[in-house]
N, CA, C and O atoms as a GROMACS GRO file, in nm:
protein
  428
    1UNK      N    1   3.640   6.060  -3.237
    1UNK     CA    2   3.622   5.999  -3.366
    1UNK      C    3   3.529   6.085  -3.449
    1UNK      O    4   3.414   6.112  -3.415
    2UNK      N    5   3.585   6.125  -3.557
    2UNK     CA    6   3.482   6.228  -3.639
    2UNK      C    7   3.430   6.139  -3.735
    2UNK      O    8   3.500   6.044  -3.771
    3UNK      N    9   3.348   6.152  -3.770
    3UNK     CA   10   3.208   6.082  -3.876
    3UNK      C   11   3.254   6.144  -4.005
    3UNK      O   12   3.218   6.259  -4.030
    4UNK      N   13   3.356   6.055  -4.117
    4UNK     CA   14   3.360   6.097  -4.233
    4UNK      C   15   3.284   6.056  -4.379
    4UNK      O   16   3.306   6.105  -4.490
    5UNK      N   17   3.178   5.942  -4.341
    5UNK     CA   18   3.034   5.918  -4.435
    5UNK      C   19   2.963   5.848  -4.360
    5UNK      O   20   2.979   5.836  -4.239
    6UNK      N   21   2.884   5.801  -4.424
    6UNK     CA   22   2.786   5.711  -4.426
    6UNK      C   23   2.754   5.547  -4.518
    6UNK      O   24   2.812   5.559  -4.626
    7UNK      N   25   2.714   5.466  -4.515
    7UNK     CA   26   2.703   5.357  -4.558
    7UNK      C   27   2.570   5.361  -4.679
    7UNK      O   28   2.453   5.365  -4.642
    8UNK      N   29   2.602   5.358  -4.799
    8UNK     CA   30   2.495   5.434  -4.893
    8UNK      C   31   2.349   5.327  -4.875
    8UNK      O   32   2.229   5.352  -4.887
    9UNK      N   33   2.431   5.191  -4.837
    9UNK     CA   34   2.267   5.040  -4.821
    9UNK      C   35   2.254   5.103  -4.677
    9UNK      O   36   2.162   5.185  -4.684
   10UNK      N   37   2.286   5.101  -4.595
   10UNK     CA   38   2.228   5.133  -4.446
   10UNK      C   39   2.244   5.253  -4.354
   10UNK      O   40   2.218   5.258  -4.234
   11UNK      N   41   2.287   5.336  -4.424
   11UNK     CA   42   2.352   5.491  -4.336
   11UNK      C   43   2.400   5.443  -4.210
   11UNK      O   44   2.360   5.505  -4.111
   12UNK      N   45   2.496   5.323  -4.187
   12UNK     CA   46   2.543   5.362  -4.066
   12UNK      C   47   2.645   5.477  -4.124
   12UNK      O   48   2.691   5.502  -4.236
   13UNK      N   49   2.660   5.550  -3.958
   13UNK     CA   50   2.811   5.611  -3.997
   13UNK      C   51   2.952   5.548  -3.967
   13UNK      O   52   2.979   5.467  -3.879
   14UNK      N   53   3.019   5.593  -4.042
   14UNK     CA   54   3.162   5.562  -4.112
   14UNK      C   55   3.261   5.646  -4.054
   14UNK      O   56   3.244   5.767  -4.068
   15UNK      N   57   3.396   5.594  -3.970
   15UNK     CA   58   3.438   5.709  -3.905
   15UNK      C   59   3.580   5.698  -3.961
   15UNK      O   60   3.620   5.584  -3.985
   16UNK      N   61   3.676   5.818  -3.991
   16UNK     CA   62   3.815   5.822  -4.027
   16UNK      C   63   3.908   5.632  -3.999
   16UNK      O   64   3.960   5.563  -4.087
   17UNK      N   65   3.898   5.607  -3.878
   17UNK     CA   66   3.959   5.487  -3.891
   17UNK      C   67   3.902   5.316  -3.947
   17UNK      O   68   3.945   5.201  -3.953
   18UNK      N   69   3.759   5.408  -3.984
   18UNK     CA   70   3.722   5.276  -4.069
   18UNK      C   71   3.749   5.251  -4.177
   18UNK      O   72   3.765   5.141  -4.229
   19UNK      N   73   3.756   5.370  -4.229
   19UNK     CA   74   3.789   5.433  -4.373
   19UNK      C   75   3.968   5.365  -4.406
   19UNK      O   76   4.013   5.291  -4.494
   20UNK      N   77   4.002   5.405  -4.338
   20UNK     CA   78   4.140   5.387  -4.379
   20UNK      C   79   4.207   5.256  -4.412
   20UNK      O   80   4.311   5.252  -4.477
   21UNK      N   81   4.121   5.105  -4.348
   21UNK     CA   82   4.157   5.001  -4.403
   21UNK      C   83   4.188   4.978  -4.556
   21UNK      O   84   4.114   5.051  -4.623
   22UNK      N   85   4.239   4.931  -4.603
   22UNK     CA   86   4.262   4.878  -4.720
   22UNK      C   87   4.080   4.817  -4.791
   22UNK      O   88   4.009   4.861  -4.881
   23UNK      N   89   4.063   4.678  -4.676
   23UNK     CA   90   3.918   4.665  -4.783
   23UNK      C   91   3.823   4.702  -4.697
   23UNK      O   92   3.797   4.644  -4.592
   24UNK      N   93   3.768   4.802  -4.744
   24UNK     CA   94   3.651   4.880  -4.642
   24UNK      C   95   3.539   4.793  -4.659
   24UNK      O   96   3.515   4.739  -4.766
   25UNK      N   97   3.449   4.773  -4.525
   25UNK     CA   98   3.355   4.693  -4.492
   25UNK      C   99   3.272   4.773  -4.403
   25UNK      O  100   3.324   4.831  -4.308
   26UNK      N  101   3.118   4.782  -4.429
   26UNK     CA  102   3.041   4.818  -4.358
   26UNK      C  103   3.030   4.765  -4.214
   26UNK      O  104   2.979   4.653  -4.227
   27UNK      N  105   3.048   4.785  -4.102
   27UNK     CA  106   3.006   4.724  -3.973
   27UNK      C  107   2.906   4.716  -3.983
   27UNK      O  108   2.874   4.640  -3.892
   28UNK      N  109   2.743   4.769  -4.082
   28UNK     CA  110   2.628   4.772  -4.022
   28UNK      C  111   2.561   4.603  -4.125
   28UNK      O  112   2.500   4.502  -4.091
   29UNK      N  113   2.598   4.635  -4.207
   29UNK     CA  114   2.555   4.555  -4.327
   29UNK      C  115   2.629   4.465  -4.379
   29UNK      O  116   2.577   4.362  -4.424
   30UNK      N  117   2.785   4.486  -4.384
   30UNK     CA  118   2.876   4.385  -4.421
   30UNK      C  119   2.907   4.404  -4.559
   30UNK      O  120   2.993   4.336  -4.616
   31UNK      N  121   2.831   4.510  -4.626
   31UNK     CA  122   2.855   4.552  -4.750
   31UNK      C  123   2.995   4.601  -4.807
   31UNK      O  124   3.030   4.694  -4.733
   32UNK      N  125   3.081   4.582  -4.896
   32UNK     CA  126   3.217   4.616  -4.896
   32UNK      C  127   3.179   4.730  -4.974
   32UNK      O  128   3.072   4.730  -5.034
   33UNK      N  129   3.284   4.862  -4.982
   33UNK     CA  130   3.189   5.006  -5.017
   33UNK      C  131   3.379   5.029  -5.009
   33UNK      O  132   3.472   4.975  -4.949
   34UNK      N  133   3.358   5.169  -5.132
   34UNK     CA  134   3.503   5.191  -5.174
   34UNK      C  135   3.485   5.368  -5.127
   34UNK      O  136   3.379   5.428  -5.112
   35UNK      N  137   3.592   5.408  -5.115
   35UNK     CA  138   3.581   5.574  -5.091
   35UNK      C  139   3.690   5.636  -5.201
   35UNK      O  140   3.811   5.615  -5.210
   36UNK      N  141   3.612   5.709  -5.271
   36UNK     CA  142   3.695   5.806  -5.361
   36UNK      C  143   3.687   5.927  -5.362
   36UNK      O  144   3.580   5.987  -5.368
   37UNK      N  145   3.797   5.978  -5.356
   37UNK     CA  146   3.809   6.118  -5.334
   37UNK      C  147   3.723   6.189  -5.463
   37UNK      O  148   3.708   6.143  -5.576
   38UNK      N  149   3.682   6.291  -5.418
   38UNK     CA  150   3.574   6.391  -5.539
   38UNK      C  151   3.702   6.469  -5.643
   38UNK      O  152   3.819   6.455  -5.606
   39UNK      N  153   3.683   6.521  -5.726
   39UNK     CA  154   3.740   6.609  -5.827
   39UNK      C  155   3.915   6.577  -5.783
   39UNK      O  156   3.983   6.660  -5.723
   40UNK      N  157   3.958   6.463  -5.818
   40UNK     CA  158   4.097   6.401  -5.828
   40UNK      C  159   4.170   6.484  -5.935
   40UNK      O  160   4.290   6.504  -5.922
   41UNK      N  161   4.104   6.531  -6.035
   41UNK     CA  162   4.163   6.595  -6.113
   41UNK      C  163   4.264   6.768  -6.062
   41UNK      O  164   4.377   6.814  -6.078
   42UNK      N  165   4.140   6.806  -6.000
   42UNK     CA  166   4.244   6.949  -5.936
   42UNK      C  167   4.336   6.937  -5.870
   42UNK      O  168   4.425   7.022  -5.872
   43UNK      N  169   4.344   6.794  -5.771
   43UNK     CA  170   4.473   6.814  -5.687
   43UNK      C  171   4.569   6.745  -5.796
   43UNK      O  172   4.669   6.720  -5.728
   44UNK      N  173   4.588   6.711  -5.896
   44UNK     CA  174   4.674   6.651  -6.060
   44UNK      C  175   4.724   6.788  -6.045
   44UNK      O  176   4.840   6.812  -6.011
   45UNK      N  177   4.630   6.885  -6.074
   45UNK     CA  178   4.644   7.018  -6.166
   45UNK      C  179   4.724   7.135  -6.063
   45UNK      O  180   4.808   7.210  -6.112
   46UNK      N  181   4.693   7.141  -5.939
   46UNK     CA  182   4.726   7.179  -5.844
   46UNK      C  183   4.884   7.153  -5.766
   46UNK      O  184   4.961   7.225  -5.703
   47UNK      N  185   4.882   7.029  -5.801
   47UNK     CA  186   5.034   6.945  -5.781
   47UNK      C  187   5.134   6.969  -5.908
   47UNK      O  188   5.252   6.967  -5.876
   48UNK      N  189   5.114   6.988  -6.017
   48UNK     CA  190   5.222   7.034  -6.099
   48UNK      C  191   5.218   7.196  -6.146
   48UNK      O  192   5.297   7.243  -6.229
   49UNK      N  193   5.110   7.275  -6.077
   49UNK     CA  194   5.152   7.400  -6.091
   49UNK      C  195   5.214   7.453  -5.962
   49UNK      O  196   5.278   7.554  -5.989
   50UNK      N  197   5.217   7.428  -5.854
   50UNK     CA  198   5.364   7.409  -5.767
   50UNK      C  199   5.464   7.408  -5.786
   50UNK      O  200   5.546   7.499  -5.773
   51UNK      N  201   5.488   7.241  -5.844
   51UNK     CA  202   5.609   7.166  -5.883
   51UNK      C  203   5.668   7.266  -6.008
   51UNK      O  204   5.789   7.276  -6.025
   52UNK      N  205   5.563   7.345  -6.104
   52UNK     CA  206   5.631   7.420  -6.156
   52UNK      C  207   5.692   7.540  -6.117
   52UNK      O  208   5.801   7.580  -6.159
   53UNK      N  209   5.587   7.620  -6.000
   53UNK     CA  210   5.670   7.743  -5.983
   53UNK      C  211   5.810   7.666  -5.845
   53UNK      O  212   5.912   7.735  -5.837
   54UNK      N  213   5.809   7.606  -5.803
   54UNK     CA  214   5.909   7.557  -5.764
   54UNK      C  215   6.046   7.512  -5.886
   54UNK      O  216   6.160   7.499  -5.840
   55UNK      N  217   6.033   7.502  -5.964
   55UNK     CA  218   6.106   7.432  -6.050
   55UNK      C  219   6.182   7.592  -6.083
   55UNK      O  220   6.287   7.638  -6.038
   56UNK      N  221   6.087   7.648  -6.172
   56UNK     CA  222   6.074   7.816  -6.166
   56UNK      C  223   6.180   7.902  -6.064
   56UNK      O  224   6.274   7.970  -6.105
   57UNK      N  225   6.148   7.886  -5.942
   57UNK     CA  226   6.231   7.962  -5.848
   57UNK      C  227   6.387   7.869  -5.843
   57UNK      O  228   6.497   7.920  -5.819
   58UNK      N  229   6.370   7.765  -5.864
   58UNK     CA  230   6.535   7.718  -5.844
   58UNK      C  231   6.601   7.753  -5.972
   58UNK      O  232   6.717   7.712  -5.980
   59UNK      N  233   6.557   7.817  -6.074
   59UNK     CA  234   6.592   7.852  -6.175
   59UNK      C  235   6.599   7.758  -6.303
   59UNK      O  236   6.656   7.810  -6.399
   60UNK      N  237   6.563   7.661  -6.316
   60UNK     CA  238   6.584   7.531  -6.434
   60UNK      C  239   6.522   7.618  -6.550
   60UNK      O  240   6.470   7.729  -6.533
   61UNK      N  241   6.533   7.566  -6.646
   61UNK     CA  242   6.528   7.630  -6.781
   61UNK      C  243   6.474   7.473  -6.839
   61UNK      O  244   6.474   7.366  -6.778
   62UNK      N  245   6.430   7.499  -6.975
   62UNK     CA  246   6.436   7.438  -7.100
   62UNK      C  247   6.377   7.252  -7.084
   62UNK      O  248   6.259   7.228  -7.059
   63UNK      N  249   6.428   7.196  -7.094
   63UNK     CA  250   6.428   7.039  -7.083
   63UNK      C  251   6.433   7.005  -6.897
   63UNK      O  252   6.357   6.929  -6.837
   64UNK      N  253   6.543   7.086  -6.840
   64UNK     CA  254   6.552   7.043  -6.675
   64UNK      C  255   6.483   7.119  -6.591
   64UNK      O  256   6.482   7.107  -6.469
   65UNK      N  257   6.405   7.226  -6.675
   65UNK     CA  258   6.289   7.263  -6.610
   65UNK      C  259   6.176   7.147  -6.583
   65UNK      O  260   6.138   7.095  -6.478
   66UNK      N  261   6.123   7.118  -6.779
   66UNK     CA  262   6.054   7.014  -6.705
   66UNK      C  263   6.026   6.858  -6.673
   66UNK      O  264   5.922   6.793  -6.680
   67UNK      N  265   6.180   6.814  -6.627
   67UNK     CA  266   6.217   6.698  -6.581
   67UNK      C  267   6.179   6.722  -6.453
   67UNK      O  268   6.094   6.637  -6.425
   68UNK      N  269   6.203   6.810  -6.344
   68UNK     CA  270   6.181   6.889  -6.205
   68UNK      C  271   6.087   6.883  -6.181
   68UNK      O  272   6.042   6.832  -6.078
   69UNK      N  273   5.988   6.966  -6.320
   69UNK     CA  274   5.866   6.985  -6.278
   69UNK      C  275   5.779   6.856  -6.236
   69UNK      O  276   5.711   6.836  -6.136
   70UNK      N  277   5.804   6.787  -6.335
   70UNK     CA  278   5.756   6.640  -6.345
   70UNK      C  279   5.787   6.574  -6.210
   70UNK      O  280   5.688   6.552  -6.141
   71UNK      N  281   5.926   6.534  -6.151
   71UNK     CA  282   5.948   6.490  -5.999
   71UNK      C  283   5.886   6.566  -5.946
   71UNK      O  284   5.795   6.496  -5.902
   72UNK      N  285   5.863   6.679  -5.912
   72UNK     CA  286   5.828   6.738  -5.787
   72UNK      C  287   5.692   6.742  -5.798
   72UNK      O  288   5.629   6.764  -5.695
   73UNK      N  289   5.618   6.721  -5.928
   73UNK     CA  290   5.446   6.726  -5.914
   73UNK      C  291   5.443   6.567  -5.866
   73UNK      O  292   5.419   6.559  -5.745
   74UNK      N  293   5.454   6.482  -5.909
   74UNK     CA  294   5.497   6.365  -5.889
   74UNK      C  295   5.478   6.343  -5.720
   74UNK      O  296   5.393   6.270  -5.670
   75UNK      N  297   5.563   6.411  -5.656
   75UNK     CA  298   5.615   6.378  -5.518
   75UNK      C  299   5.516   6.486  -5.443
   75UNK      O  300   5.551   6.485  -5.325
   76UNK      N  301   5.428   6.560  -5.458
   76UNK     CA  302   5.364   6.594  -5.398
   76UNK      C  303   5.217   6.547  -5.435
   76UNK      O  304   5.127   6.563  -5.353
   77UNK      N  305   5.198   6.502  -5.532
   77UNK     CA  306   5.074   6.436  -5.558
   77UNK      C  307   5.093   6.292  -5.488
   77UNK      O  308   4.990   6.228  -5.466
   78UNK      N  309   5.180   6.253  -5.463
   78UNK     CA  310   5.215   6.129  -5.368
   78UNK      C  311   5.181   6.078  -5.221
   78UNK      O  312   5.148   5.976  -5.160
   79UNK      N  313   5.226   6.291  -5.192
   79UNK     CA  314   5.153   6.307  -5.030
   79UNK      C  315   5.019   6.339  -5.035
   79UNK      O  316   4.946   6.301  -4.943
   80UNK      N  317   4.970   6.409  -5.134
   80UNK     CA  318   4.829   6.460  -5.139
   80UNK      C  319   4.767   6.295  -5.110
   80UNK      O  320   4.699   6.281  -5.008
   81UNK      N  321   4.787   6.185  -5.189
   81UNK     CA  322   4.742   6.044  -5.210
   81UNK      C  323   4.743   6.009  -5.018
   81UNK      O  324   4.655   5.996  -4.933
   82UNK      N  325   4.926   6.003  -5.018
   82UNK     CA  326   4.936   5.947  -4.881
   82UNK      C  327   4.834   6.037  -4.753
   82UNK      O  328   4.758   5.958  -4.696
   83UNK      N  329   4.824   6.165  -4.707
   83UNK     CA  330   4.742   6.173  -4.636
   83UNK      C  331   4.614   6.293  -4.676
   83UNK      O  332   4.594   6.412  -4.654
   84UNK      N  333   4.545   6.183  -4.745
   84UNK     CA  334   4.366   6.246  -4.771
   84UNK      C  335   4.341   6.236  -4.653
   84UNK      O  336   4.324   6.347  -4.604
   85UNK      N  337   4.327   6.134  -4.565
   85UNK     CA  338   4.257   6.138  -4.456
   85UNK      C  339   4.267   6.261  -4.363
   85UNK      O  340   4.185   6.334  -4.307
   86UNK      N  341   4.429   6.253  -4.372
   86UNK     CA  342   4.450   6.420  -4.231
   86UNK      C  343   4.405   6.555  -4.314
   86UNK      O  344   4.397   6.658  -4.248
   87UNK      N  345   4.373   6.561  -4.463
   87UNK     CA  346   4.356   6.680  -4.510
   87UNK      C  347   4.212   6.676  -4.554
   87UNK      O  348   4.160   6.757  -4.631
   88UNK      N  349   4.143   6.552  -4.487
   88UNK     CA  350   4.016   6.600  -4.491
   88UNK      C  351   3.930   6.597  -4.625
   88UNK      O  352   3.815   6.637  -4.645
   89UNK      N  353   4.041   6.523  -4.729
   89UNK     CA  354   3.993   6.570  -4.858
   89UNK      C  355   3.819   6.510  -4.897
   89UNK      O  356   3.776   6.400  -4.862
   90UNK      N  357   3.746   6.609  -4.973
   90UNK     CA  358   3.585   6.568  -5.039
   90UNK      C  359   3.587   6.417  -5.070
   90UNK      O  360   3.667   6.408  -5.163
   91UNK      N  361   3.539   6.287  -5.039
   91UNK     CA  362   3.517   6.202  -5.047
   91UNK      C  363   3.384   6.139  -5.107
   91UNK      O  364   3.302   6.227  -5.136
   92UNK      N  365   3.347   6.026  -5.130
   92UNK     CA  366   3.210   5.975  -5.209
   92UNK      C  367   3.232   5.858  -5.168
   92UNK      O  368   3.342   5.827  -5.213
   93UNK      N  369   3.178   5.748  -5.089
   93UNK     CA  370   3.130   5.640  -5.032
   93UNK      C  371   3.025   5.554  -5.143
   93UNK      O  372   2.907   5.587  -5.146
   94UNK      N  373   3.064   5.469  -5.215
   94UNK     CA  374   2.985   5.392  -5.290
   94UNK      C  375   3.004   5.252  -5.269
   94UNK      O  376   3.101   5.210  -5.207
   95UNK      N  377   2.928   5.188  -5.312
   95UNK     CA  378   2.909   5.023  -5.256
   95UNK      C  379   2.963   4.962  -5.393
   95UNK      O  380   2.924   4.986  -5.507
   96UNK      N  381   3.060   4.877  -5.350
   96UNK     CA  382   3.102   4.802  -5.477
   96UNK      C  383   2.979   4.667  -5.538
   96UNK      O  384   2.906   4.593  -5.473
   97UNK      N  385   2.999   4.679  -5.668
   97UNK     CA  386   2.912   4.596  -5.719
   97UNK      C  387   2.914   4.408  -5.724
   97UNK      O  388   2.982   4.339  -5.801
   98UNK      N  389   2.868   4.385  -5.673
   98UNK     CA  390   2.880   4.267  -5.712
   98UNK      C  391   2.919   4.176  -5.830
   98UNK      O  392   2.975   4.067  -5.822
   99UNK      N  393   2.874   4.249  -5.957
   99UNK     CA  394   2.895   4.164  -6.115
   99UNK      C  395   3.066   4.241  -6.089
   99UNK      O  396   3.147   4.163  -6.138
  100UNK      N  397   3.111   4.319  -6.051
  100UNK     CA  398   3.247   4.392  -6.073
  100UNK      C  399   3.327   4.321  -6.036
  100UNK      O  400   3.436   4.328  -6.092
  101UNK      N  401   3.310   4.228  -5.932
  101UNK     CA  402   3.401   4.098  -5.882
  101UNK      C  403   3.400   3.999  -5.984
  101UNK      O  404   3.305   3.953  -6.048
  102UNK      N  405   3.537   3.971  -5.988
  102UNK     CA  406   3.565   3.853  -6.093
  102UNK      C  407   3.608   3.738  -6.018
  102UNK      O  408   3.701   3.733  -5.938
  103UNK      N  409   3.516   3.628  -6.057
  103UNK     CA  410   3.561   3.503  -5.953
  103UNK      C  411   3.713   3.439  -5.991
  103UNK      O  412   3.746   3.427  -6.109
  104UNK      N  413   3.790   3.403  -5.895
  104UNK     CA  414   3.901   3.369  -5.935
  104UNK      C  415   3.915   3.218  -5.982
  104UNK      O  416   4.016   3.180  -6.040
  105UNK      N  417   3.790   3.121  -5.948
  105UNK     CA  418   3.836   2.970  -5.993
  105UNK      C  419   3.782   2.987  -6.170
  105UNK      O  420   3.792   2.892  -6.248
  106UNK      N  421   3.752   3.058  -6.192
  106UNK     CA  422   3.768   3.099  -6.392
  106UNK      C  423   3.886   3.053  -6.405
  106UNK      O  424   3.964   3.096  -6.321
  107UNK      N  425   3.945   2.952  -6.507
  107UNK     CA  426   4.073   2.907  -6.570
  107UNK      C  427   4.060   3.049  -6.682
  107UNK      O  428   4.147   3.069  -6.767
   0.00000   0.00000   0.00000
């Protein structure tokens, strides 16, 4: 089990399969704490300059160039999403706020 953070209220550590639940929960504290990947923007930027030189090498032109480009950045920014965990991607561990919860018996 590799140690991929820490708990920002109690530093326990945080290991790949804790992470991966849907609603992440501290084991040490009980604190619910969200993980976001760091600079989301490059793998955006990174995923459609691919999808373009891919688009590029199958030869598309004009408009069905970038219809292509668009699916195929699309579909690899999809897997980048689906496995952060196996690629290890830069992460940030923060504790969700309390006022950020909206109670649901509000009409």
């Amino acid at each position: 089990m590799s140690i991929r953070g820490y708990c920002p209220k109690c530093k326990t550590p945080l290991t790949v399969d804790e992470l991966r639940v849907n609603r992440l929960i501290c084991p040490g504290c009980k604190t619910e704490l969200r993980a976001l990947i760091k600079a989301n923007w490059v793998y955006a930027v990174l995923a459609v300059a691919v999808a373009s030189l891919i688009a590029y090498l199958q030869g598309y032109q004009s408009i069905i160039f970038a219809f292509w480009a668009l699916i195929y950045g699309v579909v690899i920014l999809a897997l980048i999403k689906f496995f952060r965990w196996e690629l290890h991607l830069p992460i940030t561990i923060v504790a969700v706020l309390e006022s950020s919860v909206v109670p649901r018996d509000i009409p």
